[in-house]
matplotlib code that plots the C-alpha trace (Angstrom):
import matplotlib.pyplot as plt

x = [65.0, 68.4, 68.7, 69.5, 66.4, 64.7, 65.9, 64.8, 61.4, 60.7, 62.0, 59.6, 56.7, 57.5, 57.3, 53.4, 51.8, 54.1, 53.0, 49.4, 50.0, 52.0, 48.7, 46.4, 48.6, 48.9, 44.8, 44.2, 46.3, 45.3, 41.5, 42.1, 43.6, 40.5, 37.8, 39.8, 41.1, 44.4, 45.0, 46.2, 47.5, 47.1, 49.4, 48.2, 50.4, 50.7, 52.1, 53.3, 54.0, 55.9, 55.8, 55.1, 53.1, 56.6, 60.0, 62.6, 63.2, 60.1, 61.5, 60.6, 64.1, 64.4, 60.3, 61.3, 63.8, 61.4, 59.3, 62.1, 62.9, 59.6, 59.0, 62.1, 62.3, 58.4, 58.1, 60.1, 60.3, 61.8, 61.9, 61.8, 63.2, 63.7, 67.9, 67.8, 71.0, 72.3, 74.2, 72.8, 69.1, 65.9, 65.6, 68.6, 68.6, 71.4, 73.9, 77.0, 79.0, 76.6, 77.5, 75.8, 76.5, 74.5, 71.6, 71.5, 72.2, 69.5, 69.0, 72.7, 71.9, 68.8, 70.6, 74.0, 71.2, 68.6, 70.7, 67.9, 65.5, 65.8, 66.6, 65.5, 65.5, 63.5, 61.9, 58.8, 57.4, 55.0, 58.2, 60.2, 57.6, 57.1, 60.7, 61.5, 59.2, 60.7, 63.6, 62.4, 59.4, 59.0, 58.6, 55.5, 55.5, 57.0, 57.5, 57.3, 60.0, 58.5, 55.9, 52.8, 52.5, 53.5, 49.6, 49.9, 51.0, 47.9, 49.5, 47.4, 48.2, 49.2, 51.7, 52.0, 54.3, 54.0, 57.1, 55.8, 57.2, 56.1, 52.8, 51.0, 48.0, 50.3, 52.4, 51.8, 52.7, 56.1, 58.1, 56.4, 56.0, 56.9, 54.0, 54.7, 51.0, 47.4, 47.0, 43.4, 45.6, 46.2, 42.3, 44.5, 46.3, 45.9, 48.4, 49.4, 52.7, 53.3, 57.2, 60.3, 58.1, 59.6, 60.4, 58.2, 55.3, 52.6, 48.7, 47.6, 50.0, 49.1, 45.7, 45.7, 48.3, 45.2, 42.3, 43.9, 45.0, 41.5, 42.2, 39.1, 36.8, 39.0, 42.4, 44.9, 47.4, 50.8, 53.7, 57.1, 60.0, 64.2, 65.6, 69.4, 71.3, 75.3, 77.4, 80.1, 83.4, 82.8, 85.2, 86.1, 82.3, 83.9, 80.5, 81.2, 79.0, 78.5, 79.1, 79.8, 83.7, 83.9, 83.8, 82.4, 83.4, 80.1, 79.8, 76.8, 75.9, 72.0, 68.7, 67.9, 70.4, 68.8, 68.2, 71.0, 72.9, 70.3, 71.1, 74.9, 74.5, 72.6, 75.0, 78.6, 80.4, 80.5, 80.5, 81.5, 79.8, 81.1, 77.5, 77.4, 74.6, 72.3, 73.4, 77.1, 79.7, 82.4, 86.0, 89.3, 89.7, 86.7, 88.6, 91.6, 89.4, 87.3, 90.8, 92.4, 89.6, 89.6, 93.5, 92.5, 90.4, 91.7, 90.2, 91.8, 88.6, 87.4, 85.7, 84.2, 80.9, 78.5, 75.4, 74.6, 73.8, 76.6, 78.8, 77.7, 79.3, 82.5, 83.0, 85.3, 87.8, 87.6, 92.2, 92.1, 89.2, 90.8, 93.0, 91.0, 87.8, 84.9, 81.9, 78.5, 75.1, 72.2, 68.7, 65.6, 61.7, 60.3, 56.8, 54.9, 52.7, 53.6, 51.6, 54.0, 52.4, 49.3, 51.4, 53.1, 49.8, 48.6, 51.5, 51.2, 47.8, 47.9, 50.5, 48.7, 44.9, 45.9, 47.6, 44.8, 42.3, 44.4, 43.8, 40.5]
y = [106.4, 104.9, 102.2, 99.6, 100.6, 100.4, 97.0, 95.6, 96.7, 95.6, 92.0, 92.4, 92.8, 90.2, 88.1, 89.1, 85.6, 84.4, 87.7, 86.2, 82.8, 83.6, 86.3, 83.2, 81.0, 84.0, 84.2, 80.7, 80.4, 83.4, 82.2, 78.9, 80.8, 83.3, 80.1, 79.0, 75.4, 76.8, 77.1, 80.1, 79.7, 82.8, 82.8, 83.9, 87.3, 90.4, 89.9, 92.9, 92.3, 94.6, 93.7, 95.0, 93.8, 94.0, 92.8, 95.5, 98.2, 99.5, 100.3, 97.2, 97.1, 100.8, 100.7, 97.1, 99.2, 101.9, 99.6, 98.2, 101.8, 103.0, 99.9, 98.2, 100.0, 99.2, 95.6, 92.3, 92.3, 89.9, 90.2, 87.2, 87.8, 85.3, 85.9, 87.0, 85.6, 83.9, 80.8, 78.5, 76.9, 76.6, 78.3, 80.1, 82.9, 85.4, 85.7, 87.2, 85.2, 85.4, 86.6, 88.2, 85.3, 83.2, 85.0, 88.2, 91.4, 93.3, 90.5, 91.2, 95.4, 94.6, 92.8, 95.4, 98.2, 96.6, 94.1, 93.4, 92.2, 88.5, 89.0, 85.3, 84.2, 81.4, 80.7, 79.2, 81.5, 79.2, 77.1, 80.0, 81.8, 78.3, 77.9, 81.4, 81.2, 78.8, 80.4, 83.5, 82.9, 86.2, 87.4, 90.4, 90.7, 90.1, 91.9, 89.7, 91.4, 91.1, 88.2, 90.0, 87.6, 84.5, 83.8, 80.7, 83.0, 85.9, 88.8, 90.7, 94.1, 94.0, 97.2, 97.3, 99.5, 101.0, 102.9, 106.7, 105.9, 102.7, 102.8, 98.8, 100.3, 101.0, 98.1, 94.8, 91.2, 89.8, 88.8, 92.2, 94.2, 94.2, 92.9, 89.1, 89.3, 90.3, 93.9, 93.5, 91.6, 95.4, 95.0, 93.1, 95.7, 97.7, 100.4, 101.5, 103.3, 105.2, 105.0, 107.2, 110.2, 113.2, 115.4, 118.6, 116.4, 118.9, 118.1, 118.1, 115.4, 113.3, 113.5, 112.2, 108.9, 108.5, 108.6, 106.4, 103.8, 104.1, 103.0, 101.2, 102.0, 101.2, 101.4, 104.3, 105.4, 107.8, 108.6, 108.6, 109.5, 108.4, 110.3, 110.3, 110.3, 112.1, 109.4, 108.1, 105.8, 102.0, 101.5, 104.9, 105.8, 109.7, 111.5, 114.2, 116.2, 116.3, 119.3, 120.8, 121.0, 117.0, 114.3, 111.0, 107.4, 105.8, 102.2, 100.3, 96.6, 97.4, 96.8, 101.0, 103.0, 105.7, 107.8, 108.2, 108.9, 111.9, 113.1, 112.9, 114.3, 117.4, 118.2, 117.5, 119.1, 115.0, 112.1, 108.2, 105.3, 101.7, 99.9, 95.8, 93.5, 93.6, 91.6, 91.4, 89.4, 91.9, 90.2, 91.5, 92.1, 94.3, 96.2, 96.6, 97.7, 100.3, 101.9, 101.9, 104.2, 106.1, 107.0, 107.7, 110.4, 113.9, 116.1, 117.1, 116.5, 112.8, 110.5, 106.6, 106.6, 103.1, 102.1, 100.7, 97.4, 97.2, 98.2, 94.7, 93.1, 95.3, 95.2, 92.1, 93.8, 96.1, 96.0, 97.9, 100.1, 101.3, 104.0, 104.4, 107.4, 105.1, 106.0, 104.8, 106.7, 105.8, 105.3, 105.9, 106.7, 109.9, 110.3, 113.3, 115.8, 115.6, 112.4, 109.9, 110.5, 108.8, 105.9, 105.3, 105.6, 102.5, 100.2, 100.6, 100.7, 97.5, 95.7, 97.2, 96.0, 92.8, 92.3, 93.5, 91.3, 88.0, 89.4, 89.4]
z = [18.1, 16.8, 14.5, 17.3, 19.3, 16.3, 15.5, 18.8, 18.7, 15.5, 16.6, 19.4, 17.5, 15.1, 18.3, 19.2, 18.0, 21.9, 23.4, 22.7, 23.8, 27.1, 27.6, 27.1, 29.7, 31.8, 32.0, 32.7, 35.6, 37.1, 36.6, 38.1, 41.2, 40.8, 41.1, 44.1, 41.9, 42.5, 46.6, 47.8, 51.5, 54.2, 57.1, 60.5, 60.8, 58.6, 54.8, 53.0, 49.0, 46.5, 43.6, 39.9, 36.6, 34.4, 33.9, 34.7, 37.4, 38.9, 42.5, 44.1, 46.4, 46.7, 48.2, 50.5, 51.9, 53.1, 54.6, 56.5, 57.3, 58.2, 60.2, 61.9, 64.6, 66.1, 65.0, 64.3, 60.9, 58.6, 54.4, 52.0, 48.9, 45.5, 45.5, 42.1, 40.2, 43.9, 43.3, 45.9, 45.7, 48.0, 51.6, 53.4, 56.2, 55.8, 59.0, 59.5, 56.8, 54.1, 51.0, 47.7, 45.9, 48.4, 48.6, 45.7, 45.8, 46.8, 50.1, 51.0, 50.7, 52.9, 55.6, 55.9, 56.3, 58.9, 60.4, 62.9, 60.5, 59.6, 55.6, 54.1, 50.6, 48.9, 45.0, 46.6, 49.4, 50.4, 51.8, 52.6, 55.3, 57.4, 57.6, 58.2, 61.2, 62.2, 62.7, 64.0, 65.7, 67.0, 63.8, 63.6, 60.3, 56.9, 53.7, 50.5, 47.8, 44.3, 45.1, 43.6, 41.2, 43.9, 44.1, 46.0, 49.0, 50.0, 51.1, 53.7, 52.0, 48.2, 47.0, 43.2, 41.4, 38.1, 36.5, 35.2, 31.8, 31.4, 33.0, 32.9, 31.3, 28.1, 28.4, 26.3, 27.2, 27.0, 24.9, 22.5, 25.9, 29.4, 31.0, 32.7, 34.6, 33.5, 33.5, 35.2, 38.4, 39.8, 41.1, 43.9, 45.1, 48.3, 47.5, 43.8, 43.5, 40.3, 40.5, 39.1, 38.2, 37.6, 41.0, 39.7, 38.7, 38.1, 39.9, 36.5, 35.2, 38.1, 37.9, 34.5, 35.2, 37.9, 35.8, 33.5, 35.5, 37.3, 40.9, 42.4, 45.6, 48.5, 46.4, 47.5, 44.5, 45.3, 42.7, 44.1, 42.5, 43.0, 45.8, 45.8, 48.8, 49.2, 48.1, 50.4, 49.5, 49.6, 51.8, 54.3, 54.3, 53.8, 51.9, 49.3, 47.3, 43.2, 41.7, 38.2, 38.1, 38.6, 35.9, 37.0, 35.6, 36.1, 36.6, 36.7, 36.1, 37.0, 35.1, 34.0, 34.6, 33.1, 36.1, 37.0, 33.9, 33.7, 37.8, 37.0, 33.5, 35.0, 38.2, 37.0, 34.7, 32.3, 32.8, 31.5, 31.3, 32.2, 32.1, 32.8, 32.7, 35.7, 38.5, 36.8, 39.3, 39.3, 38.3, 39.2, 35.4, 35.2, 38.4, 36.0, 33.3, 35.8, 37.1, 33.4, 31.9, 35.1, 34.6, 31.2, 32.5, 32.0, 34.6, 37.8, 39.9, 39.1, 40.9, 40.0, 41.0, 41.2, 43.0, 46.2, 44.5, 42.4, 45.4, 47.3, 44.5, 44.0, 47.8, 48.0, 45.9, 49.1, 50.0, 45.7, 46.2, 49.6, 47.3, 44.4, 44.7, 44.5, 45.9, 46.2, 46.2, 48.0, 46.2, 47.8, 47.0, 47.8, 47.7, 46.2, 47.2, 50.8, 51.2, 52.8, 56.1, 54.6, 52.9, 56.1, 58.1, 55.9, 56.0, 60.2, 60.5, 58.5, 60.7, 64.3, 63.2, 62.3, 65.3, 67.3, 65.3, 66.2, 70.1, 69.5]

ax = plt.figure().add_subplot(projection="3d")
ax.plot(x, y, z, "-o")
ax.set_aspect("equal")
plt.show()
């Protein structure tokens, strides 16, 4: 551990008399919402959350989008998301014109990819879902992105995900951990998704992460880990593939890029790093920046390489990027032990018995 890692979590445990406090706050709302004084409203068609226990990158946008995948073709299917860092307020639809800045990043990604489902963001779900229908009132059913801990909403089917080195059970309360929610709240979940584990995870190693988080009766629990796509330009959509003989400039303004430092620093021969706060607005200095430390660059195959989220918010600089090599790599879960046919068959069977039950 180096000194400024050191430093940090030292700071962080000087800070546990808060971690206690928030933990106390944390249990009384959740007990008020447990003894039914705080309302939680249900909504008369399917709810899917993602969500997570933490702060940080678990998957939660990389696992929307394979719902939306797995299911967009078979149902109408709209997301609400929060619009993390957006800079407008309250309800709003995405169309056409929309942009990141309106509705966040991950929203945006969502609504380039699936452009059939209605992509909605709103703080207060509760407001957002009524409104939403509203709009599109053939709506089947909607996914809920990182509302587990939204309680005044009751999702018909709860996914929680847990990152494999950072597992909730081992986790302590913010601000000395990670934990913003009781650890005891994944006794809510349907579906339990151990996140970014390692692609050669052994049966031994997974039956241990099981044991210890100690799923209950009726709880299913996968692991998944990050699945990256061939990355294509941002703006000719030309794919290439990595290889050892290039050199990447990677840029990233994203919450853990650790994963894929580690992918680029395993199949390319090095590699840079240009890393930005998450959600950073790209400027058109930080362009000048990116392509001056590229040109400093002295290998003869080079490429700039960023992340589908990042590349929402590069893409305006689109008439620059046209002549610089910038591509983009895709992210997406892949889960383990040949057992997505079972996750799938849950998320469906979910959507199609409900459905059936309002028939009824």
């Amino acid at each position: 551990m180096n000194l400024a890692n050191l430093t940090f979590q030292s700071i962080r445990l000087l800070l546990l008399p808060f971690a206690l406090i928030y933990w106390l706050v944390i249990w009384v709302r959740n007990k008020l919402y447990d003894k039914n004084i705080l309302k939680s409203s249900s909504f008369n068609l399917p709810l899917i959350c993602v969500g997570n226990l933490s702060v940080g990158g678990t998957g939660k946008s990389p696992m929307v989008e394979y719902l939306l995948r797995l299911l967009h073709k078979d149902f109408h299917l709209a997301a609400i998301s929060r619009g993390y860092k957006r800079k407008t307020k309250g309800y709003l639809l995405a169309n056409a014109t929309t942009t990141s800045l309106e509705i966040g990043d991950e929203p945006k990604l969502f609504h380039i990819k699936f452009p059939t489902v209605a992509v909605a963001v709103g703080e207060e779900r509760i407001v957002a879902i009524p409104q939403l229908l509203q709009d599109k009132p053939e709506t089947e059913a909607i996914i809920l992105d990182d509302a587990f801990q939204h309680r005044a909403v009751k999702a018909g089917l709860n996914i929680l995900l847990t990152d494999y080195n950072n597992l909730f059970t081992r986790d302590f309360y913010l601000p000395t951990g990670d934990l913003r929610d009781l650890k005891s709240c994944y006794e809510r979940a349907t579906v339990i998704v151990v996140t970014k584990c390692p692609l050669h995870l052994s049966v031994d190693e997974k039956q241990s992460v099981h044991n210890e988080i100690n799923p209950l009766p009726g709880q299913h629990i996968f692991f998944a880990a990050i699945d990256y796509g061939k990355p294509y330009h941002l703006v000719h959509n030309n794919a290439i593939d990595l290889g050892k003989e290039m050199e990447i400039l990677l840029v990233t303004g994203i919450a853990n890029p650790g994963p894929l430092k580690a992918l680029v620093g395993d199949i390319t021969r090095s590699y840079e790093n240009m890393s930005f706060n998450d959600h950073h607005i790209f400027t058109i200095d930080d362009l000048r920046d990116i392509r001056k430390r590229f040109e400093k660059m002295e290998a003869q195959h080079k490429i700039i390489l960023t992340t589908e989220k990042d590349a929402i918010r590069l893409v305006k600089f689109k008439e620059e990027l046209s002549s610089m090599p910038l591509f983009v790599i895709p992210i997406q879960h892949k889960i383990l032990f040949e057992e997505s046919p079972a996750f799938n068959s849950i998320i469906i069977n979910f959507i199609r018995n409900f459905k059936q039950t309002i028939k009824e």
